[in-house]
Every structure is written in C-alpha cells, then in structure tokens.
C-alpha positions as CSV (number, residue, x, y, z in Angstrom):
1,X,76.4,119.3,95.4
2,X,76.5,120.7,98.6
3,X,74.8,119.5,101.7
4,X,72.8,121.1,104.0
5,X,71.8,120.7,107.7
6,X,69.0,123.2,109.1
7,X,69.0,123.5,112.9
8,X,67.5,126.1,115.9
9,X,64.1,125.5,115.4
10,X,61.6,125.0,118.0
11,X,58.0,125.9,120.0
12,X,58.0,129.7,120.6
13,X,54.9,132.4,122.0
14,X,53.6,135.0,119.8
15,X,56.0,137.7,119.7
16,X,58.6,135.1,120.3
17,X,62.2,135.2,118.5
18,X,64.2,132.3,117.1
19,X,67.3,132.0,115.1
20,X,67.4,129.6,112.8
21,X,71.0,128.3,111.4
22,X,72.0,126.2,108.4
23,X,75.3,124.1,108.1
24,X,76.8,123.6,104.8
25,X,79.4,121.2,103.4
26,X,82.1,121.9,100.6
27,X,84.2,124.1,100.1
28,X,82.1,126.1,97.8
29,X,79.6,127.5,99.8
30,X,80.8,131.6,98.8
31,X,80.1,130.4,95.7
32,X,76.0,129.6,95.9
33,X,72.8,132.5,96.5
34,X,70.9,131.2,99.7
35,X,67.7,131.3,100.7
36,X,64.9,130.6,103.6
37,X,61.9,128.6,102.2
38,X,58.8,127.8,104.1
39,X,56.0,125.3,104.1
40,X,53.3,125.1,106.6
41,X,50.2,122.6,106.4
42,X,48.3,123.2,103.1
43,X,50.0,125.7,101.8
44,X,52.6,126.3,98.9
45,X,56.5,126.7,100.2
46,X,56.9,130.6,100.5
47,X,60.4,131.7,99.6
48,X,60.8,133.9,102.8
49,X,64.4,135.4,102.6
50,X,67.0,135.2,100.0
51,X,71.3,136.9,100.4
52,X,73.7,137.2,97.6
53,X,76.7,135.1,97.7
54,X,79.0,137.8,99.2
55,X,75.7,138.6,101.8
56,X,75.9,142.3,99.5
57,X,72.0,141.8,98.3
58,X,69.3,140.4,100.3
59,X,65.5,139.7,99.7
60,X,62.8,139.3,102.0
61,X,59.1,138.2,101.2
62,X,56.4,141.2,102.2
63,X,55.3,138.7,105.1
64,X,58.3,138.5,106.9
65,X,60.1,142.1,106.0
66,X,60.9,144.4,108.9
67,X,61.0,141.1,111.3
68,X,63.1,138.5,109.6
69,X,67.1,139.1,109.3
70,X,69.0,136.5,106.7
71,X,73.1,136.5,107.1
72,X,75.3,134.6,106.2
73,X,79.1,133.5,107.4
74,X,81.1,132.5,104.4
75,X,84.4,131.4,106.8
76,X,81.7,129.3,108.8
77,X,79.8,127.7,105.1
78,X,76.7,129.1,107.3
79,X,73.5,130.8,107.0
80,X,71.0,132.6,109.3
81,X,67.7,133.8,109.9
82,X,66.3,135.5,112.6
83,X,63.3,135.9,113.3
84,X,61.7,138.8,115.6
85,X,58.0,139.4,116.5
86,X,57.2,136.0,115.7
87,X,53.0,135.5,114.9
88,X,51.4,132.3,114.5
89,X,51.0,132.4,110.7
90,X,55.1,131.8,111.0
91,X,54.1,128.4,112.0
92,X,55.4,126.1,109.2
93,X,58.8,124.1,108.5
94,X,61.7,126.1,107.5
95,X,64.5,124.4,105.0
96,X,67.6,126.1,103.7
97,X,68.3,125.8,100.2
98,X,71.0,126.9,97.2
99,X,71.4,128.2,94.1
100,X,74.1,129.0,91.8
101,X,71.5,131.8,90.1
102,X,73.1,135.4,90.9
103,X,70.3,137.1,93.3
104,X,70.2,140.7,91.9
105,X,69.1,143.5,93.4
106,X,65.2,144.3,93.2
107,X,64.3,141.2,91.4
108,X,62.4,138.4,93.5
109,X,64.4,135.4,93.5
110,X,62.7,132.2,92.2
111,X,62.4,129.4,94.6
112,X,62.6,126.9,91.8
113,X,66.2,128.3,91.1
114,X,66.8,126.4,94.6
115,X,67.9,123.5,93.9
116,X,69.6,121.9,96.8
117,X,67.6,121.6,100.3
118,X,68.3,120.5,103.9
119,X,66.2,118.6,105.5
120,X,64.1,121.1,107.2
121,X,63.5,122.6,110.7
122,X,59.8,123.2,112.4
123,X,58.9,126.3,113.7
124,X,55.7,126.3,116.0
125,X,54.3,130.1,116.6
126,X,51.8,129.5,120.0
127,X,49.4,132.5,120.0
C-alpha cells in the first residue's frame, strides 16, 4: 500500500495562493489515479481535483475549477495542487489520496474509490 505525506499548507489572505505537495512511497506510484480531497468543519470531504495516472486526464470539482491546478511528477512519486485566488470557503484540511480505479475522461471520480490517505494538511483562507 503506498504511503503518503501531504505537506505546503498553511494561513493565507483571500486571494492568497498556496501549493500544496504530496510525497509518496513505493515504487508504484505511476501505477495509482490521485486525487485532492477536502474536509472543513461540519461538512462532508469534497473531492476537489482528481489526475490520471500518466497526468493525461484530470478532474476538478465546480468549486475549485478555473483556480485549482493538480500535477503530478511520476520520476518524483509526487503530486500537486495549486491553488490561485484562494476565498475563505477554501478553508478546510486537504489530504492526498489513491486509487488503483482508472479516472476516465468526463466521468466524476468517486472519492470512496480512494482508498489510501495521508495524513492531511490545513489550509486557513483569512478574508
């Protein structure tokens, strides 16, 4: 099972931008879809961005899309997001996750298809 370490998080203004990294172990990283999930106080995890194992396809939730950028670095086993325009409602803590489930293209990946998870990262949105 592959391990994974979120990191870059941190307290940003309104309009902010933060890049937000994730660390994998395992030599079969290429081989799993990744995605972005979110959970802020109260509210069900959002699966925010999603990328293909090659990084071909890529998925972005309607809250995030036009500001959010997921990439991914096989050679490194790591995974981005970055995040532009940043607004308060961003506020939440932000976990990497895996999935062996092909993302195809316009179908909305399920989170529950996720099944490995880093520890998480908190993003704080002042306004």
């Amino acid at each position: 099972q592959v391990q994974l370490v979120e990191s870059g998080g941190g307290l940003v203004q309104a309009g902010g931008s933060l890049r937000l990294s994730c660390s994998a172990s395992g030599r079969t990283f290429g081989s799993y879809a990744m995605a972005w999930i979110r959970q802020a106080p109260g509210k069900e995890r959002e699966l925010v961005a999603a990328i293909s194992c090659s990084g071909s396809n890529t998925y972005y939730a309607d809250s995030v899309k036009g500001r959010f950028t997921i990439s991914r670095d096989n050679a490194k086993n790591t995974v981005y997001l970055q995040m532009n325009s940043l607004k308060p409602e961003d506020t939440a803590v932000y976990y990497c996750a895996a999935s062996y489930v092909r993302l195809r293209v316009g179908v909305t990946p399920n989170k529950a298809d996720f099944g490995s998870w880093g520890q998480g990262t908190q993003v704080t949105v002042s306004s």
